[in-house]
C-alpha positions in Angstrom: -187.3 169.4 42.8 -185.9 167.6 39.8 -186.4 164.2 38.6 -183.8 161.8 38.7 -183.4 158.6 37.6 -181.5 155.1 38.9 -179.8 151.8 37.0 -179.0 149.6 40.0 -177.2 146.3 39.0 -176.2 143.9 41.5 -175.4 140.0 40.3 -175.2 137.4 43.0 -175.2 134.0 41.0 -172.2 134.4 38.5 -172.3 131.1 35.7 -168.9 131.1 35.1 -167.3 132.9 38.6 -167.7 132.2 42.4 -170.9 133.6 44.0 -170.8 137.0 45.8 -173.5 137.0 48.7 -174.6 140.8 49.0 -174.1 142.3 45.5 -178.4 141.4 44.9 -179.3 143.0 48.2 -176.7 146.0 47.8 -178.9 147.3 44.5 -182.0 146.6 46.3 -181.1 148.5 49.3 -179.5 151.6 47.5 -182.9 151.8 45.3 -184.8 151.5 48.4 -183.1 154.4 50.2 -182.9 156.4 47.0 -187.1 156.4 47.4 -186.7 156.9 51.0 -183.9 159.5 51.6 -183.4 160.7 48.6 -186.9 161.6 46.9 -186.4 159.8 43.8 -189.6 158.4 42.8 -190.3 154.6 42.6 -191.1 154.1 39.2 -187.9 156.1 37.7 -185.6 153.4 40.1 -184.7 150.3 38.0 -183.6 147.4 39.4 -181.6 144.6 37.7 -180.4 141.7 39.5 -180.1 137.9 39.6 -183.6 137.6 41.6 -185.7 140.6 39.9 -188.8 139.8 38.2 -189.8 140.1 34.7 -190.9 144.3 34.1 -193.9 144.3 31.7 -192.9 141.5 29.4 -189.1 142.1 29.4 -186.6 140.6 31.3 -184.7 142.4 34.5 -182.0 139.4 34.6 -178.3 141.0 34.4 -177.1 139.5 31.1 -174.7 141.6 28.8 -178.0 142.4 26.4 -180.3 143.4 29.2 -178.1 146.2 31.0 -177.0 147.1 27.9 -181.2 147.1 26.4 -182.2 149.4 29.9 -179.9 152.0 28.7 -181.1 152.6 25.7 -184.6 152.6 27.2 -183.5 155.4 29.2 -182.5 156.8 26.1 -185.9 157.7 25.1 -186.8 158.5 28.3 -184.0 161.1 30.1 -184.8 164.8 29.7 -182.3 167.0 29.7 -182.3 168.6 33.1 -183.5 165.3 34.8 -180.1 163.2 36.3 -178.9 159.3 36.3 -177.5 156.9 39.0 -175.8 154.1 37.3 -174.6 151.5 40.2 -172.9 148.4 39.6 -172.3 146.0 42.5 -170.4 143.0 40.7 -167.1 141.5 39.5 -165.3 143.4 37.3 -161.9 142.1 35.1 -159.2 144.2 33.5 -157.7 142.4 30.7 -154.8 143.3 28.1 -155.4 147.2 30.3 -158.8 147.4 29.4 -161.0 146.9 32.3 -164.8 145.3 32.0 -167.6 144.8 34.0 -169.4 141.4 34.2 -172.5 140.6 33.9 -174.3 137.7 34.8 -173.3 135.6 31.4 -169.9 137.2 31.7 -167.3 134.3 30.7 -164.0 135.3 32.4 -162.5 133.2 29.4 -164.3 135.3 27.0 -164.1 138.4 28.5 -164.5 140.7 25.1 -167.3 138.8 23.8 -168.6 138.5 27.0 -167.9 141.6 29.2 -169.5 145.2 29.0 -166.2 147.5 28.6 -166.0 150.7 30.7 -164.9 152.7 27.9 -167.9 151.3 26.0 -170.0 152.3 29.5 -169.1 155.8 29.6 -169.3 156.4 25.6 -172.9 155.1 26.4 -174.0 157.1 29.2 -171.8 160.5 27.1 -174.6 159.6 24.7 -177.6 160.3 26.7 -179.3 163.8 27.0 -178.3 164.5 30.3 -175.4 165.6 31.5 -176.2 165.3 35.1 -174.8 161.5 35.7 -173.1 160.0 39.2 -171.7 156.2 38.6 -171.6 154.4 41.4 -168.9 151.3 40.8 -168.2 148.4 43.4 -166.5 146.3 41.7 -165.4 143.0 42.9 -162.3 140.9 41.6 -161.0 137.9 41.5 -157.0 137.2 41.9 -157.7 133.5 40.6 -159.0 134.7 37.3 -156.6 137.9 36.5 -153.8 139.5 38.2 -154.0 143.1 36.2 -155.7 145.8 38.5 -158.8 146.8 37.9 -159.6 150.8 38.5 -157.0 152.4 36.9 -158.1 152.9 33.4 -161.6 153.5 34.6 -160.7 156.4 36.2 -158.9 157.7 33.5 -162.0 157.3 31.4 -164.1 159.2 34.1 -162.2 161.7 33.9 -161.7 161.9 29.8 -165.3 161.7 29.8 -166.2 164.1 32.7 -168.5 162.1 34.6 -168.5 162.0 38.1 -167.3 158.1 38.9 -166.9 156.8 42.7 -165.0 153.3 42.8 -165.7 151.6 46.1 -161.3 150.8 46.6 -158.3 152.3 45.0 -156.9 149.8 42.3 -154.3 148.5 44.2 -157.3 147.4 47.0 -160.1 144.9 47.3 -163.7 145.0 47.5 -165.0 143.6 51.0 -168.4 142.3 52.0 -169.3 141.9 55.4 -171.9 139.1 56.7 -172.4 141.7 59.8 -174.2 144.0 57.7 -175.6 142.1 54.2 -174.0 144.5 52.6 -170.5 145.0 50.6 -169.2 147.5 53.0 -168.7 150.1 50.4 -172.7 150.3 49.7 -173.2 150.1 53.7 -171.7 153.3 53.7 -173.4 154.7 50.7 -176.3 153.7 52.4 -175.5 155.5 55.7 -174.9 158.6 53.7 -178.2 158.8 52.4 -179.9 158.0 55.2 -178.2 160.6 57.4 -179.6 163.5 54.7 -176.1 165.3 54.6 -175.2 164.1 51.2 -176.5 166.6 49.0 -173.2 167.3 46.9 -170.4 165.1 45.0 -168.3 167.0 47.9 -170.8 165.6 51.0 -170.8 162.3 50.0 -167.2 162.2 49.2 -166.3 163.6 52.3 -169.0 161.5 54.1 -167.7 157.9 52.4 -163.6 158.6 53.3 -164.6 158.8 56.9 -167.3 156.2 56.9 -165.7 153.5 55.3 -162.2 153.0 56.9 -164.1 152.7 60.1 -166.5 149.6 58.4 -163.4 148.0 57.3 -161.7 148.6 60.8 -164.6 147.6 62.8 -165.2 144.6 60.7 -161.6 143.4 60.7 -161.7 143.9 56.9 -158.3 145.5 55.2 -158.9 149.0 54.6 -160.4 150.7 51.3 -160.6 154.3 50.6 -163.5 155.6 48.1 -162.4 157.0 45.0 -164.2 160.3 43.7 -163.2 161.4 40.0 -164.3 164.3 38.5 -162.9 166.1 35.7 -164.2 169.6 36.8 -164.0 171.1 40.8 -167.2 172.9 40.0 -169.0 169.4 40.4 -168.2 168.9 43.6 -170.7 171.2 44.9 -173.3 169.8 42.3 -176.5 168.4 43.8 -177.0 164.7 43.2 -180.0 163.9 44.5 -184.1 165.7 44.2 -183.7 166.3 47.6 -181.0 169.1 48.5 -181.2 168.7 52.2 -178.7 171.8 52.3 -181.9 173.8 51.4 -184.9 171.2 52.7 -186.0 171.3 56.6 -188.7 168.9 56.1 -189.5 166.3 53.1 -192.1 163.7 53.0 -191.3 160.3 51.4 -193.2 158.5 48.8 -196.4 156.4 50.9 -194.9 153.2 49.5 -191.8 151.9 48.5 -191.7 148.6 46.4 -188.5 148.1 46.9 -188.7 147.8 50.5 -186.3 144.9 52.2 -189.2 143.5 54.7 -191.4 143.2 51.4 -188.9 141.5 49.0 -190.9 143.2 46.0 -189.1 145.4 43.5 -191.3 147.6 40.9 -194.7 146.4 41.1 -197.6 146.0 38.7 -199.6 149.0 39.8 -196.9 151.2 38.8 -196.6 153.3 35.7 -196.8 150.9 32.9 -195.5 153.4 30.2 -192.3 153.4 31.5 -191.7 149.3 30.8 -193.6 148.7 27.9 -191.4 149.5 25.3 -190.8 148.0 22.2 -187.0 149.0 22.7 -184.9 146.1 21.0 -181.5 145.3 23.0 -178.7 147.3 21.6 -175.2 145.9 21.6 -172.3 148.2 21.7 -168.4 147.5 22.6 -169.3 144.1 23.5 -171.4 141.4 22.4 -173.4 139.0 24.5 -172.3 135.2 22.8 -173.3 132.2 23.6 -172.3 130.9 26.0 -170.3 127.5 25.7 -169.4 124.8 28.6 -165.9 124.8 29.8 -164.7 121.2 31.1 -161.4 122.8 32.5 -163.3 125.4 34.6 -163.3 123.7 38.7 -166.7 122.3 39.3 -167.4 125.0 41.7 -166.8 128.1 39.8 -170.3 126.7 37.7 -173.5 127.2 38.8 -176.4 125.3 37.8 -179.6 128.1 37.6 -182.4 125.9 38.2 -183.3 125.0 41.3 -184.6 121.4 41.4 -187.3 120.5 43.9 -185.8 116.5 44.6 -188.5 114.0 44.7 -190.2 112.8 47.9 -188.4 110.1 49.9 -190.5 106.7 49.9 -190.8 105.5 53.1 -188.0 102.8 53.0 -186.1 101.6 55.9 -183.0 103.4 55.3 -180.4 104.2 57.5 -181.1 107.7 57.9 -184.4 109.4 58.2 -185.3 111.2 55.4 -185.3 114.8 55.5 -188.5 116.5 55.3 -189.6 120.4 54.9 -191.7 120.5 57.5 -191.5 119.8 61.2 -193.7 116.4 61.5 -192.7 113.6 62.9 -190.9 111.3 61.6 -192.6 107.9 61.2 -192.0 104.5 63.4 -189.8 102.2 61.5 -192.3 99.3 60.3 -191.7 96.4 63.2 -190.7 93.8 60.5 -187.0 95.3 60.1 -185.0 93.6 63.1 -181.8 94.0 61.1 -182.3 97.3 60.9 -182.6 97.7 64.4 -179.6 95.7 64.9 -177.5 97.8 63.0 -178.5 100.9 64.5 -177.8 99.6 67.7 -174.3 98.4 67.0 -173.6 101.6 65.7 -174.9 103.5 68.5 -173.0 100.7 71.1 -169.6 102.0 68.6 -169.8 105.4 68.7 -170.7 105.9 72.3 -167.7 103.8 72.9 -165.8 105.7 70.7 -166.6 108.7 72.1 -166.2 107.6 75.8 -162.1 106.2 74.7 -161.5 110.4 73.7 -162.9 111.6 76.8 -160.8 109.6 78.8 -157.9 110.4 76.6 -159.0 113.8 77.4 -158.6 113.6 81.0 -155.6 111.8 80.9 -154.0 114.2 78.7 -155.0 117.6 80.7 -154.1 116.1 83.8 -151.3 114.1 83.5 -148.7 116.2 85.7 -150.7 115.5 88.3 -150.6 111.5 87.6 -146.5 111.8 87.1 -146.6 114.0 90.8 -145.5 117.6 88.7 -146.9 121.0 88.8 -150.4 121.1 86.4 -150.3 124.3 84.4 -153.4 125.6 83.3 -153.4 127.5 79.6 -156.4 129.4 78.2 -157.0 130.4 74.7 -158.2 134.2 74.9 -161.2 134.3 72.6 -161.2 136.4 69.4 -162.2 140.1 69.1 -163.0 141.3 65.9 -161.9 144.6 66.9 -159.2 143.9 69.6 -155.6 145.1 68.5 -152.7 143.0 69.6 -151.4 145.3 72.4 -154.6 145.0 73.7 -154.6 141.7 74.0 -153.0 141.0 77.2 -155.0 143.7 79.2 -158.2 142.1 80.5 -160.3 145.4 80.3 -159.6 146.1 77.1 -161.0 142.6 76.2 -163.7 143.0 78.2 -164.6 146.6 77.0 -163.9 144.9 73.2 -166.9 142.1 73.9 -169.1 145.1 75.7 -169.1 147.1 71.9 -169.3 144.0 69.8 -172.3 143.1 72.1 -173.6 146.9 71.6 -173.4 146.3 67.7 -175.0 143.1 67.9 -178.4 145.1 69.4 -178.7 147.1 65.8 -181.2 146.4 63.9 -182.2 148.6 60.9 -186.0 149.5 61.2 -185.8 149.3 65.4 -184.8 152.6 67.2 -185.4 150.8 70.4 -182.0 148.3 69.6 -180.6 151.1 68.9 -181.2 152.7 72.1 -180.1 149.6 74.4 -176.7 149.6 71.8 -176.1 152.9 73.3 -176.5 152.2 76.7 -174.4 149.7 76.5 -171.6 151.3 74.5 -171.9 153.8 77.5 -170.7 151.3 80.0 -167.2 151.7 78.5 -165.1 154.0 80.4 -163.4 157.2 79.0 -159.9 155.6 80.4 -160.7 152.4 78.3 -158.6 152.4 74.9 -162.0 151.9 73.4 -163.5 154.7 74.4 -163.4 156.8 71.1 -165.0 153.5 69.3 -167.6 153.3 71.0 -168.8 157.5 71.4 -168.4 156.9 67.6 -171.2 154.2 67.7 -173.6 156.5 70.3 -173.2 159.0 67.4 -174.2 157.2 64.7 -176.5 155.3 66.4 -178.5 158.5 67.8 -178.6 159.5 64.0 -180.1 156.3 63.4 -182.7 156.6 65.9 -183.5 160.0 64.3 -183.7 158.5 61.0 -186.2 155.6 61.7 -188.2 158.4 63.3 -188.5 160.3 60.0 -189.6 157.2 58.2 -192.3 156.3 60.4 -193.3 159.7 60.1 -192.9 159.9 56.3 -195.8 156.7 56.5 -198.0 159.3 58.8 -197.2 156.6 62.0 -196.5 159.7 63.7 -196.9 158.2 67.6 -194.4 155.5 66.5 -192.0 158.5 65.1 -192.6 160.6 68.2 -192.1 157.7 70.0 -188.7 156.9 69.0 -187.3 160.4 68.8 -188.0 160.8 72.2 -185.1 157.8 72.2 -182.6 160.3 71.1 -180.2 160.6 73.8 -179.4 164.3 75.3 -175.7 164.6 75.4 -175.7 164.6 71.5 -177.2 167.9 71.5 -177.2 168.7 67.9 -179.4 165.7 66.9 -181.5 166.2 70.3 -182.6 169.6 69.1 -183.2 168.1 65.6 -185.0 165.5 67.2 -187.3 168.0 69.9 -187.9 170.4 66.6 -189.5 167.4 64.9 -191.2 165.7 67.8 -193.0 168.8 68.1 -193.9 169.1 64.4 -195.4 166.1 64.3 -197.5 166.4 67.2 -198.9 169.6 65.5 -199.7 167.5 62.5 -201.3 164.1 64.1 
């Protein structure tokens, strides 16, 4: 089993750009499933984003010097027949046709001092002793800051360079993230591919993300985007990507710990191998260099964002109108007894509102029944509530609505690290008929999910928590008979072990 090695960059907390809200947690979650489902060990995953702590004395923040600082770290590092992940989960620009990717000081204003070029990227990473190299690019834009595409000279240069390049959308296509999963919806699917150990190859992962991915976007009512896999040779399809060729692996134990772990919110920590960090390495600049960077009064107020976080100072206790808000759950002080104006006030206002309030009631009333006051016909409307995955024919048939809240409710259940959610998602998704329009949606879900169930099986048993693995395998449901038997082969593995 070869070594490989991981760059995952994802930047929240723009300074000069609108936040994105999963682009941190998208890099955290890819290196965490890279230890768990992919074999790639801990210490050779590193992580840059916007909340990453300092590694041995140097900084992990996603500035233009940092990214740019790791890579020739790796430099030093990369043997020839080890292999490189280089994700990016960001906003990217294309400007004058060249397209660049932004880091965390990336001025959209500035773009060339600011930015990190792609054809700067790939001449960096054509550079290192490795040939074997996968980039990994979802790239978020912004139409308020350029209107030129990005993608389409990136691909070019993946495929002048001949390394193997997946964008997360064709040009002409956006980016989505979806509040459903934390995730961008590209990386959800990357995610899935990993953990469902089929994704060996350029060609299984390709194959894996086309299908995956249209059905995030459809069942999150998200515009479609299609994965785009580059490659410059057909041989590379069939090129493993990962230490783990599950083409080839039955069983595979994973690391004992993972730092990177959601439920711990740690990424590399201290006990690790400290001869990987402590470098003397100085930052080295190429294509584009990281300026100052200089306040811009005609950028809107909200596309800045101040990075420290001030604590405010605790409330006195005056007798305001409002109570102060406190971090904690006591209760909130009597108002001292010598304050009658005070209480005066609050009561007026209280006497005003209710009144208020009261006058649109009745208003109410009066409105929805006032055919019935004038001696007409009262006609009831309702408002059908929204589906997010309801099409408009289906609309007007009350099954289909009703079969549409039965499958959001199913997804609702899932859970990542819980096979028993998973479970009670597929018995409800079962209570959709095979006559209901819905039907193929939801055997779709029972199929992933029972591949989900098997999956938090294998981690528990890759901790040695093999009752808890047996235990949820034994959740795999029967009619999926192809992860049943994979499920019955390892339940009765790992009862031999325990």
């Amino acid at each position: 089993m070869s070594n490989y090695w991981a760059i995952a960059i994802g930047i929240n907390h723009y300074q000069f750009l609108q936040p994105l809200h999963f682009a941190q947690p998208d890099a955290q979650s890819l290196c965490e499933n890279l230890v768990g489902d992919a074999g790639f060990l801990p210490e050779h995953c590193l992580l840059l984003t916007d909340t990453s702590p300092e590694l041995f004395e140097h900084s992990t923040d996603p500035t233009s010097a940092n990214l740019l600082h790791w890579l020739a770290v790796l430099k030093d590092k990369l043997q020839p027949e080890e292999g490189l992940w280089y994700y990016f989960s960001g906003y990217g620009i294309c400007t004058d046709g060249e397209d660049y990717l932004l880091p965390i000081d990336g001025d959209p204003t500035r773009v060339q001092e600011t930015g990190i070029s792609v054809r700067s990227l790939f001449q960096t990473l054509r550079s290192l002793p490795t040939q074997k190299i996968l980039v990994l690019l979802d790239i978020n834009r912004s139409a308020s800051v350029s209107n030129e595409k990005v993608g389409t000279q990136t691909i070019a240069l993946a495929r002048e360079s001949g390394i193997p390049t997946f964008l997360s959308c064709r040009p002409e296509q956006f980016s989505h993230e979806a509040p459903a999963h934390n995730h961008g919806l590209f990386t959800q699917a990357l995610i899935e591919g990993l953990r469902s150990h089929q994704c060996s190859t350029l060609s299984a992962l390709e194959e894996f993300l086309k299908a995956r991915l249209p059905e995030l976007c459809d069942h999150n009512d998200r515009p479609i985007q299609d994965p785009v896999l580059v490659v410059s040779d057909p041989q590379q399809l069939y090129q493993v990507i990962m230490p783990v060729n599950w083409a080839e692996t039955e069983s595979w134990v994973a690391a004992s710990s993972n730092p990177f772990a959601i439920q711990d919110d740690l990424y590399l920590s201290a006990d690790g191998d400290p001869s990987f960090y402590n470098f003397a390495t100085q930052p080295t600049i190429m294509g584009a260099t990281a300026g100052d960077i200089l306040p811009h009064e005609d950028l809107p107020e909200q596309f800045i964002l101040d990075p420290v976080e001030i604590e405010p100072d605790p409330v006195p206790d005056l007798s305001l109108p409002e109570a102060p808000t406190q971090s904690e759950p006591d209760p909130i002080p009597p108002l001292p007894p010598e304050e009658p104006q005070y209480n005066q006030m609050f009561w007026e206002r209280l006497i005003f509102g209710g009144s208020a309030i009261l006058l649109i009631l009745l208003l109410g009333v009066l409105f929805r029944n006032w055919s019935a006051f004038t001696g007409g016909q009262q006609t009831a409307k309702t408002e059908a509530s929204p589906q997010a995955i309801v099409s408009p024919s289906a609309s007007a048939n009350p099954a289909t609505n009703s079969s549409a809240q039965t499958l959001n409710e199913a997804r609702s259940l899932i859970k990542p690290t819980l096979a028993s959610d998973a479970s009670k998602a597929i018995d409800r998704a079962r209570e959709i008929p095979p006559s209901d329009p819905l039907y193929a949606q939801a055997q779709q879900d029972i199929d992933r999910w029972s591949r989900n169930i098997l999956d938090i099986a294998r981690q528990r048993a890759a901790q040695k928590q093999f009752q808890q693995a047996i235990a949820a395998a034994q959740l795999v449901p029967k009619d999926r008979p192809q992860v049943y038997a994979e499920a019955q082969k390892a339940i009765q593995q790992w009862k031999r072990i325990r």
